[in-house]
C-alpha positions in Angstrom: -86.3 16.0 41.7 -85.2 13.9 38.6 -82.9 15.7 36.1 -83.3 15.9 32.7 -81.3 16.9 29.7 -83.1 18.1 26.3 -80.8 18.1 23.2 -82.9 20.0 20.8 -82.7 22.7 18.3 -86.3 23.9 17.5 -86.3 26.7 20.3 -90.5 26.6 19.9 -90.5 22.8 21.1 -87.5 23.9 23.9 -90.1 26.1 25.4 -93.1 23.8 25.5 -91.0 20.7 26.8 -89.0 22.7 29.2 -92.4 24.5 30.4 -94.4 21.1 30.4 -91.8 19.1 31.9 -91.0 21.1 34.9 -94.6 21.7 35.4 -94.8 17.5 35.6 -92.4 17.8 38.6 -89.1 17.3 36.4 -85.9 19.9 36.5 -85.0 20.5 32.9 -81.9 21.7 31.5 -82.0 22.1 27.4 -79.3 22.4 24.9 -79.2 23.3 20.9 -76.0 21.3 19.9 -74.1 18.5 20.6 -71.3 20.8 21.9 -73.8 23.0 23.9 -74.8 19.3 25.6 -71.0 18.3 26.3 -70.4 21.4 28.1 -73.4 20.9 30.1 -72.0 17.1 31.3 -69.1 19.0 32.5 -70.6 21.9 34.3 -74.0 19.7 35.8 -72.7 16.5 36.1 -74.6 12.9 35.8 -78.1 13.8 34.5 -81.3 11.0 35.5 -82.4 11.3 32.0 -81.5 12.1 28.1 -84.1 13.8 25.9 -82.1 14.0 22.5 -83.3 15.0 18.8 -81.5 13.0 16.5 -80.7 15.7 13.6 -78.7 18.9 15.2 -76.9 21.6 13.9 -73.6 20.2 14.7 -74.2 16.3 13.9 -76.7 13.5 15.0 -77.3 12.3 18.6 -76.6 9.3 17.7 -73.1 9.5 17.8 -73.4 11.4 21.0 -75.4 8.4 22.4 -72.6 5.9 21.1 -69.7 7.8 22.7 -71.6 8.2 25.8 -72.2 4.2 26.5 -68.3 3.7 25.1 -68.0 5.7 28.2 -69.5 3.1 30.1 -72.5 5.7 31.3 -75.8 3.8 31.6 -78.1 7.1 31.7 -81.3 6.5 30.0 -81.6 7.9 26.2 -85.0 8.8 24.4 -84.7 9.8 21.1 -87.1 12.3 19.3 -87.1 11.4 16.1 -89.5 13.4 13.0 -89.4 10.1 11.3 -90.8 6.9 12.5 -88.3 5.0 9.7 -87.8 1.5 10.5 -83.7 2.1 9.8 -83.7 5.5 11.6 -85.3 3.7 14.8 -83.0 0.4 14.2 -79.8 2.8 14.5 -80.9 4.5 17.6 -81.4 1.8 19.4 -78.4 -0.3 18.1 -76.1 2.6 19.3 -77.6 2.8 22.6 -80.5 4.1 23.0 -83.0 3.4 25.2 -86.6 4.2 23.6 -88.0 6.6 21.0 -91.0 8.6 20.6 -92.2 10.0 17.1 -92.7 13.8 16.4 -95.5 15.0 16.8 -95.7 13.7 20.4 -98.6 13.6 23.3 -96.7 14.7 26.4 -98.7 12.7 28.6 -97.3 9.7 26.4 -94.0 11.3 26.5 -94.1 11.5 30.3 -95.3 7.9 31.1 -91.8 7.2 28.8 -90.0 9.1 30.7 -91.2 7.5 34.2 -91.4 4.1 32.7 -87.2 4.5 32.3 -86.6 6.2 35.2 -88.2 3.2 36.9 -86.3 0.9 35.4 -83.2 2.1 35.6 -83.7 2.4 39.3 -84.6 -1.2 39.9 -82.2 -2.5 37.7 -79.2 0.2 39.2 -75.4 -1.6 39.5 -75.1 -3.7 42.4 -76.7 -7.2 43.7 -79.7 -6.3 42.4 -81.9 -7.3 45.1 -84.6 -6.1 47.4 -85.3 -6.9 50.6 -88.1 -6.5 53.1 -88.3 -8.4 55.8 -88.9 -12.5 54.9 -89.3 -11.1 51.5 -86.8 -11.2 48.4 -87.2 -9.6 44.9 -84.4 -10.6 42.6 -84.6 -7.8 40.1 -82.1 -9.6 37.4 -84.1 -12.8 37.2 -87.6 -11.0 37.6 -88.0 -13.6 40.7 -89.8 -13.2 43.9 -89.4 -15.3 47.0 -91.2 -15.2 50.6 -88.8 -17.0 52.6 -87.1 -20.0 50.7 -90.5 -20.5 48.9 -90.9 -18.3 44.9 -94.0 -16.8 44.5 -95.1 -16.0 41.0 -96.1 -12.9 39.4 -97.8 -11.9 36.4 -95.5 -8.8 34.8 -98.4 -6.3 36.4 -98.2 -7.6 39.6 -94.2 -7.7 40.1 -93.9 -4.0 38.5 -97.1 -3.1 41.3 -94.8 -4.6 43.8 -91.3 -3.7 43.0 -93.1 -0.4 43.0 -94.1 -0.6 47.0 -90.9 -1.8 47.6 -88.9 0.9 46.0 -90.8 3.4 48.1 -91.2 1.5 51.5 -92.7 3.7 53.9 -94.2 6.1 51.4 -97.8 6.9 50.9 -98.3 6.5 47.2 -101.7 7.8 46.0 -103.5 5.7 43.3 -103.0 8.2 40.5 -99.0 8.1 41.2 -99.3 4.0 41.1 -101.6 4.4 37.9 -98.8 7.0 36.1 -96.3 5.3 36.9 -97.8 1.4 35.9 -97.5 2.5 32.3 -95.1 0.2 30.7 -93.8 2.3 28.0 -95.8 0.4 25.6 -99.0 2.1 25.7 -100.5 -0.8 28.2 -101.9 0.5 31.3 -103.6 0.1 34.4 -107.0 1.6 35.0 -108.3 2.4 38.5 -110.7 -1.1 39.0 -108.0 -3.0 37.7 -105.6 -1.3 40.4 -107.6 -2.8 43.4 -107.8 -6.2 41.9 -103.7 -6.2 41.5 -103.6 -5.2 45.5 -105.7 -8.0 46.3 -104.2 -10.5 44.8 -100.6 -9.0 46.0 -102.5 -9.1 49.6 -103.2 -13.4 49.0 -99.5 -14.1 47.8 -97.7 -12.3 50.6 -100.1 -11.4 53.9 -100.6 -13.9 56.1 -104.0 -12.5 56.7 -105.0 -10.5 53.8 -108.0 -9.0 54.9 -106.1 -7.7 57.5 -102.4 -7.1 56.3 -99.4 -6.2 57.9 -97.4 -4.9 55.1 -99.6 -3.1 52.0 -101.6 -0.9 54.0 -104.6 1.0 52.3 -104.1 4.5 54.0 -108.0 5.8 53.0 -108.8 9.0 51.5 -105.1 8.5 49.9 -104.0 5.2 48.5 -101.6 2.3 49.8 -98.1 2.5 51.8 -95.7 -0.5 52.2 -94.6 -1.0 55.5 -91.3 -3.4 56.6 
């Protein structure tokens, strides 16, 4: 279960997000000031996630953003901001942050955020930055795929779809998981036609035989499992 952080002062949005959050399968720990937040580094640890309002009783986030990257941390930051300013949205990104989303909020937009970061930050985690599977390479810092010596292109749908599979080899993932978790922060998403259309056309690039694969398996009555 991912962990998130939630830097806000209103107690009345603390309850909803908290409630609504964990109910989305998140664990939630909340805080009311900046210093409330810094003792909870120290007692929890590394945190997945950073949910921060920018104005707070004891300062702005943003400076709490900016110390934490001086820090060399790469946690993912959303800010919730009650202004959708072009200068209050310029600052918290320039000092770190990662995304923003605009009071009042949908959670279901707020959650595809959220899972749009956390998936990123997971592909794009320190080291080589590579995945393997078999004759099959993803190079997640140049967005290049390979099957053997040969690249195989992508459109940016069907490397996320992939990179997707890959990052949970051996897992059944229903179609409304790959659906949620397709949205690409941006408000651009897959729909459930479009969904079998991406499969197919990752089955021609990379089966031998795609009416018959070996590797993206339709489990049915479920959805699709990657297999080495």
């Amino acid at each position: 279960m991912q962990k998130i952080l939630l830097l806000e002062d209103d107690i009345s949005l603390i309850d909803g997000l908290v409630y609504s959050l964990k109910k989305n399968g998140f664990q939630i720990k909340s805080a009311r000031t900046i210093r409330e937040a810094e003792k909870l580094f120290e007692v929890e640890g590394d945190f997945d996630l950073l949910l921060f309002d920018v104005t707070l009783p004891d300062g702005n986030a943003f400076s709490l953003c900016a110390k934490l990257r001086e820090t060399g941390s790469q946690v993912p930051i959303i800010f919730l901001t009650a202004s959708d300013e072009e200068t209050s949205v310029i600052q918290g990104l320039d000092c770190g942050g990662d995304d923003y989303v605009t009071k009042p909020f949908k959670l279901g937009e707020l959650c595809s955020r959220i899972r749009a970061l956390l998936r990123r930050s997971n592909m794009l985690s320190p080291g080589e930055g590579i995945i393997r599977s078999g004759n099959l390479t993803v190079n997640l810092a140049e967005g290049r795929v390979f099957l053997g010596e040969k690249a195989v292109e992508f459109t940016g749908a069907e490397y996320r779809l992939l990179c997707l599979f890959l990052n949970n080899s051996g897992r059944v993932l229903t179609r409304g998981m790959i659906l949620d978790r397709l949205w690409d922060g941006n408000g651009n998403f897959v729909d459930d036609n479009t969904l079998s259309v991406y499969v197919r056309r990752l089955r021609e690039k990379l089966e031998k035989n795609p009416s018959q694969p070996e590797h993206l398996k339709t489990v049915r009555g479920f959805g699709y499992q990657w297999k080495e």
